[in-house]
N, C-alpha and C positions, 0 to 999 in steps of 0.2 A: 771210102765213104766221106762226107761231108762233117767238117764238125766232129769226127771221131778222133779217138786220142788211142790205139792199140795197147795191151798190158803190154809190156817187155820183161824181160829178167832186170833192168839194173831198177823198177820199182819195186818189184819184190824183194829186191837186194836191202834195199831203203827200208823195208818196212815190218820183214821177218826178223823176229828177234830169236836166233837160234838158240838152242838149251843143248849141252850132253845130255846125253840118256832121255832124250823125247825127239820127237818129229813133228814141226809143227805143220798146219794145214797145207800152209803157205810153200811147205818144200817138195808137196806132191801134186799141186796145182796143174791145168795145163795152158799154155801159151799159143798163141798165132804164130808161129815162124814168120818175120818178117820177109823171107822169099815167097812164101804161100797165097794163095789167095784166101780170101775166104771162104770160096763156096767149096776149094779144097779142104778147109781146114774142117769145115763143120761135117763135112763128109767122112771124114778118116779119123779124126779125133776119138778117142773111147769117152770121153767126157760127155755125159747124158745131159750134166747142166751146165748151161753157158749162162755167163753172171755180166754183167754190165751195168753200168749207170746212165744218169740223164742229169748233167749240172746245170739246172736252170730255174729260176723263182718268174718268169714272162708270164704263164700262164696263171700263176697265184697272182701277179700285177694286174693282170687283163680281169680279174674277176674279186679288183679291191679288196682285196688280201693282204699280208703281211709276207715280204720275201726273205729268202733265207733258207728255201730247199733247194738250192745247188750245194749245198756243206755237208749234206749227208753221205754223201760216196767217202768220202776223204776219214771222217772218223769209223764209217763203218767196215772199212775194206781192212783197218790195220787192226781190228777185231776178230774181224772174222780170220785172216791169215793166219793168224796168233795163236786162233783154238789147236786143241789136239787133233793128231792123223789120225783114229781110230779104227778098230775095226765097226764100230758104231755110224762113224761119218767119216769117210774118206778123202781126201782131199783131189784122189787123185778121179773122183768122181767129175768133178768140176771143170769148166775152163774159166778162165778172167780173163774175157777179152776186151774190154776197155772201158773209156767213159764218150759219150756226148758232150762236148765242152761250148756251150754257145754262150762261152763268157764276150763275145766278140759280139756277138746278137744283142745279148740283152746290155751291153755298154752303150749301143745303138739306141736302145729301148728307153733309155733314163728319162727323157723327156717327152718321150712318145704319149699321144693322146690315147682312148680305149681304143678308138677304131684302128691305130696304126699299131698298138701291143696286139690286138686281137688277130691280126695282117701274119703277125710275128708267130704269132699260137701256129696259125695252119702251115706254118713255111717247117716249124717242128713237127707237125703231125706227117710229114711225108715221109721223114729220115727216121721217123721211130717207125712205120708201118714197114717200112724197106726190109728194116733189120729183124723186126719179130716175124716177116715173110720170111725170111733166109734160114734165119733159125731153126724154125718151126718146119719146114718144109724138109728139111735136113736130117728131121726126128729130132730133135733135140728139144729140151723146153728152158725157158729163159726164164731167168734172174733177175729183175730190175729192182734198182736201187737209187733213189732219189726223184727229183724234179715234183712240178705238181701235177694233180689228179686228173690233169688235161690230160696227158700221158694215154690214159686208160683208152681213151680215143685211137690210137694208133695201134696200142697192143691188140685189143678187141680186132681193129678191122685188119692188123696182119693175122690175126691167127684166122679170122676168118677168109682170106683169101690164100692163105697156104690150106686149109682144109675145102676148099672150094665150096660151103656151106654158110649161112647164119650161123652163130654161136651161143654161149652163154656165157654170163658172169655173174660174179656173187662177190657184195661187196661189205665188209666189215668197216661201219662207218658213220660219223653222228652227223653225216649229211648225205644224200642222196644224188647230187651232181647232177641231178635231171634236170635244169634250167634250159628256160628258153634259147629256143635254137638265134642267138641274138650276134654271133660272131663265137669265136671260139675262144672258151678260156676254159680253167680249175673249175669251174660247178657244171658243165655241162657236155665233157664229154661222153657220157652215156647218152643221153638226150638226143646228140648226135650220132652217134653208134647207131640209137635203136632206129630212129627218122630215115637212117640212108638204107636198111637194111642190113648192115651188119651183126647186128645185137639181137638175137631172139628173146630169150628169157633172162629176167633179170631180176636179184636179190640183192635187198638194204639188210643188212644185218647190224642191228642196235641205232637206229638214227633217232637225233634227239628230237622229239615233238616241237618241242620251242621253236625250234629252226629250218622247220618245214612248213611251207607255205599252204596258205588254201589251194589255189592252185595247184602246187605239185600231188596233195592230196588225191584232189580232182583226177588227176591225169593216173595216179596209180590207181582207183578206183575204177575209171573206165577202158582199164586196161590191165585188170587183177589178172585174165589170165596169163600173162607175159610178165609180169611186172607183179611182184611183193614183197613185203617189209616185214620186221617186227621192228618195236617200237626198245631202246634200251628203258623207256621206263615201264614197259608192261611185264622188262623180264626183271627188272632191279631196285624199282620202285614201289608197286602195285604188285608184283609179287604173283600176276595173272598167266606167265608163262613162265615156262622151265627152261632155261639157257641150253643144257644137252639137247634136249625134246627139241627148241628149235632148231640147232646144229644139223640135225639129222633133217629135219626139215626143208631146213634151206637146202641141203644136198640133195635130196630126193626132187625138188623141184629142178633143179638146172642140170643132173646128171645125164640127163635122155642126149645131150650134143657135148662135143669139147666145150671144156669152159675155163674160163678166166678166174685166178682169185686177185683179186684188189684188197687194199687194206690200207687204210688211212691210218695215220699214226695218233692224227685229229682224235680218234676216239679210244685213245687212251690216256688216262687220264694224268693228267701233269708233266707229260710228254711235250719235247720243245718242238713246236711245229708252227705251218701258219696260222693255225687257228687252234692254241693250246685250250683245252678242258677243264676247268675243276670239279669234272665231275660229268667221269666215265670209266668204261671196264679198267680192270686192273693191265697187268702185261701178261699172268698167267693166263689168262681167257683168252686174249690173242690169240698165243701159242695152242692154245685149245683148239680155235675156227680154225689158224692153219694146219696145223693137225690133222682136224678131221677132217676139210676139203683138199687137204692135199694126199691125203689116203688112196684118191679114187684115179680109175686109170683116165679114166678122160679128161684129170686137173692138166691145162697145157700152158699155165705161165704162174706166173707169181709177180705180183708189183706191188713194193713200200715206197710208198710216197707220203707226200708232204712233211718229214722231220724236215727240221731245223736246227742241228744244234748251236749254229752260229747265233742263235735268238737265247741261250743256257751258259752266262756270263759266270756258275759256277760250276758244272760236269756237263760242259758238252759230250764225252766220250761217252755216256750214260746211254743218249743215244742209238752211236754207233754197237753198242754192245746187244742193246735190245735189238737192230738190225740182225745182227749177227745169231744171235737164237733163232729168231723167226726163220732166217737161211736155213739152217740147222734142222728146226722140225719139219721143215716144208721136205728138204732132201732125204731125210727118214722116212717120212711119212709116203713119200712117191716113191724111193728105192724101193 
């Protein structure tokens, strides 16, 4: 594949920090054999989840953002390898089969205008839908770890074209990414998803009032049945909904097809990302949504996007560690 970087043994070498008398995750992981291909490996592998990343801030550029979510795989990978082998969480549950590295793209990209970053967005949306097709089709469900919420765009339309249906998603997040279908960037790959036929049903879970527009209003309103929200101020301000009560809600709406969980790190609060919050859920609430949506058997990906901890000039690792839970309960929660 294009752009791909394969785990190996000598990064894991690099980045397990072994203990007597423990087994850390990282030592029962599973790898690609570099003879293998990979539509062998995802065939025969026992690993249910394959984990990868996306190092790239293009599509946060393309939609006048703040970059700095290609740094997330790097803190969060020597996190998560770190944790305990348990009987709880398994390591050897997993494979880590690499990252997306278009540090080569987006160095290209530096002075690039919207229209030629936006050019750049769809050149990534082919190699991310490649690989969540391969995946997913293999029975497997994927891991994604970093880049921005353009992403969602390609996950959505591989899963849907490895289940040869429309799908669904549900998205934990203080924006809604439904922008105009204007070129492709971070606000709008949903928008594109649902427009081309990929995306059936779709949930905002907590988006902030402020930063949604009359329009996009508009467009979730004449299109309620497909498309709904709750607002994070009706359930944390106003005090008008119940956080569990929606959880269960959102799930009952998008359970009826496979579906997608998204999850902006955006809408946690104080969290280094492209578009940091003062003022949004905590981290235990996260782990809540993924939790409960990934309980259900037709949860078929998981994607954290937009951290940055290269933007957290004092515990970037802060980050990666909260990656690393989210990993955690999604794998619980689906095992």
């Amino acid at each position: 594949m294009e752009n791909f970087i394969y785990f190996n043994d000598n990064h894991l070498e690099s980045i397990v920090s072994k203990r007597e008398g423990e087994t850390k995750f990282g030592e029962k992981v599973k790898l690609k054999p570099t003879e293998q291909s990979l539509e062998a490996f995802l065939k025969e592998t026992s690993a249910l989840f394959v984990v990868y990343a996306i190092k790239e801030s293009i599509g946060v550029a393309a939609n006048l953002g703040r970059t700095g979510t290609e740094t997330a795989f790097d803190v969060a990978i020597k996190n998560l390898l770190n944790i305990q082998h348990n009987v709880l969480c398994k390591g050897s549950w997993v494979s880590i089969l690499g990252t997306f590295d278009f540090s080569e793209l987006q160095q290209q990209a530096e002075n690039d205008n919207i229209d030629k970053l936006r050019k750049k967005v769809s050149l990534i949306d082919k190699q991310i839908t490649f690989l969540n097709t391969q995946i997913i089709k293999a029975g497997k469900i994927p891991i994604i770890i970093g880049g921005g919420h353009n992403n969602a765009y390609g996950h959505i339309k591989g899963l849907s074209l490895a289940k040869n249906q429309s799908v669904n998603a549900v998205n934990f997040d203080a924006h809604t990414d439904f922008r105009a279908l204007e070129g492709r960037h971070s606000g709008n790959g949903f928008s594109y998803a649902f427009e081309e036929g990929f995306l059936d049903r779709y949930f905002i879970f907590g988006l902030h009032e402020n930063y949604t527009s009359k329009n996009i209003f508009k467009t979730l309103k004449e299109n309620s049945d497909r498309l709904q929200y709750v607002s994070y101020e009706a359930m944390e301000i106003r005090s008008e909904k119940k956080f569990n009560e929606q959880l269960l809600l959102a799930k009952q709406f998008i359970k009826n097809k496979p579906f997608g969980i998204e999850l902006d790190l955006d809408a946690i609060e104080s969290v280094a990302s492209s578009a940091v919050t003062p003022s949004g859920y905590h981290s235990k609430q996260a782990r809540q949504f993924v939790h409960t949506m990934g309980g259900h058997d037709k949860a078929s990906y998981l994607h954290l996007c937009e951290g940055a901890p290269s933007l957290d000039s004092t515990q970037p690792s802060t980050v990666g560690k909260l990656i690393a839970y989210l990993i955690t309960d999604f794998i619980k929660a689906r095992k």
